[in-house]
C-alpha positions as CSV (number, residue, x, y, z in Angstrom):
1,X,5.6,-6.2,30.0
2,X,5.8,-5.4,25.9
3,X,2.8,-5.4,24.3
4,X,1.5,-8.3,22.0
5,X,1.8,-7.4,18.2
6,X,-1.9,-7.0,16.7
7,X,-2.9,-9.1,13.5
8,X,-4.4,-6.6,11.2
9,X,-7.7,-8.2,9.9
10,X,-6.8,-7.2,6.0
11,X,-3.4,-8.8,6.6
12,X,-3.7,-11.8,4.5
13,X,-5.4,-9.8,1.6
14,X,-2.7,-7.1,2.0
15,X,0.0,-9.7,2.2
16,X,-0.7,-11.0,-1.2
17,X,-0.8,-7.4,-2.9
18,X,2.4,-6.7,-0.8
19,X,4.0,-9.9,-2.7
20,X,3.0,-8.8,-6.0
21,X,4.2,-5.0,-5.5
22,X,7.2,-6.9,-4.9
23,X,7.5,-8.7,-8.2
24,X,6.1,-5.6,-10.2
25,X,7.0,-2.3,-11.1
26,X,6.1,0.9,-10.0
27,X,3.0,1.8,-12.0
28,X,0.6,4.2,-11.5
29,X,-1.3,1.6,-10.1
30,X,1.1,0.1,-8.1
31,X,1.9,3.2,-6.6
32,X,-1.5,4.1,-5.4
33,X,-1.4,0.8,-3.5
34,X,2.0,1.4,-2.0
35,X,0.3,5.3,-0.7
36,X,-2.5,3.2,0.7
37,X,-1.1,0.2,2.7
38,X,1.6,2.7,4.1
39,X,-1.0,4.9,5.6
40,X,-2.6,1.4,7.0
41,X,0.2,0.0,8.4
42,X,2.2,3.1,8.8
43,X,2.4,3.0,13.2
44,X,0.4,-0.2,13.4
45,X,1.2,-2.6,16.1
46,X,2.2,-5.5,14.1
47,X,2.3,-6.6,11.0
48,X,6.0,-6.5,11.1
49,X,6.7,-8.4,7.6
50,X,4.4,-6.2,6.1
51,X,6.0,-2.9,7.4
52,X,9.5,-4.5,6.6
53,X,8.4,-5.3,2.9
54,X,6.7,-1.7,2.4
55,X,10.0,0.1,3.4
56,X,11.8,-2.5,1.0
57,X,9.3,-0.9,-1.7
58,X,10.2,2.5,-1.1
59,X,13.8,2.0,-1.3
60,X,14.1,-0.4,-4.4
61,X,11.5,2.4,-5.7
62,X,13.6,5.1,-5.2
63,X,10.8,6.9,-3.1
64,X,10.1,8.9,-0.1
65,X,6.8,9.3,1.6
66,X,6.4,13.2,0.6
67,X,7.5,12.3,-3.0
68,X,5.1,9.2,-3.5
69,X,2.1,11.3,-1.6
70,X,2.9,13.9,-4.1
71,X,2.3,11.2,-7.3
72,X,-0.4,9.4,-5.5
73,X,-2.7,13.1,-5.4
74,X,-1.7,13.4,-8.7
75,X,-3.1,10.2,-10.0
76,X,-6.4,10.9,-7.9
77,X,-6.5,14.5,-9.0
78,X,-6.7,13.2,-12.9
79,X,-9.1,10.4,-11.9
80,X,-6.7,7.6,-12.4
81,X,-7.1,5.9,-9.7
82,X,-8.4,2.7,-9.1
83,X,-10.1,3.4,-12.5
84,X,-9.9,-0.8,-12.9
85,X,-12.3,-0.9,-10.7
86,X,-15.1,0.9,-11.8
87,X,-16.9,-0.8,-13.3
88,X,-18.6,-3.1,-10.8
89,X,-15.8,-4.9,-9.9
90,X,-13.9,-5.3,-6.9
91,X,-14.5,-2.6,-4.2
92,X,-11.6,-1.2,-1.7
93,X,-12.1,-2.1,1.7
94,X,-10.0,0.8,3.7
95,X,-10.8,-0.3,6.8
């Protein structure tokens, strides 16, 4: 019997940034977000739409995993990342 597809409990929030990678361009920013919701949902159980639309970002991107893994230590590495965010706002949740 196939195994039930799992609902990721960020899905919703992760949907919405998935929308608006979508519509956007691939900024430093945007970038770092792709790196981390791959590594989420990269093997996950579910989440289909998601995975679909992630893959979808790497090819209209023009990217491979190894090549935006390599920009994504580089914008940590210089402290770029996330750097909207330090100043009491919003908080990642990488769970």
């Amino acid at each position: 019997m196939p195994q039930q597809d799992q609902v990721h409990p960020q899905a919703n929030r992760d949907r919405l940034i998935v929308d608006s990678l979508l519509k956007g361009e691939p900024t430093e920013n945007a970038l770092v977000e792709l790196a981390r919701l791959h590594l989420r949902y990269n093997g996950f159980p579910g989440a289909r739409e998601i995975q679909q639309d992630l893959k979808l970002l790497f090819q209209q991107w023009g990217l491979t995993e190894d090549v935006l893994f390599a920009k994504t230590r580089e914008i940590h590495a210089a402290g770029r990342a996330y750097k909207h965010l330090r100043h009491g706002e919003e908080q990642q949740d990488w769970s």
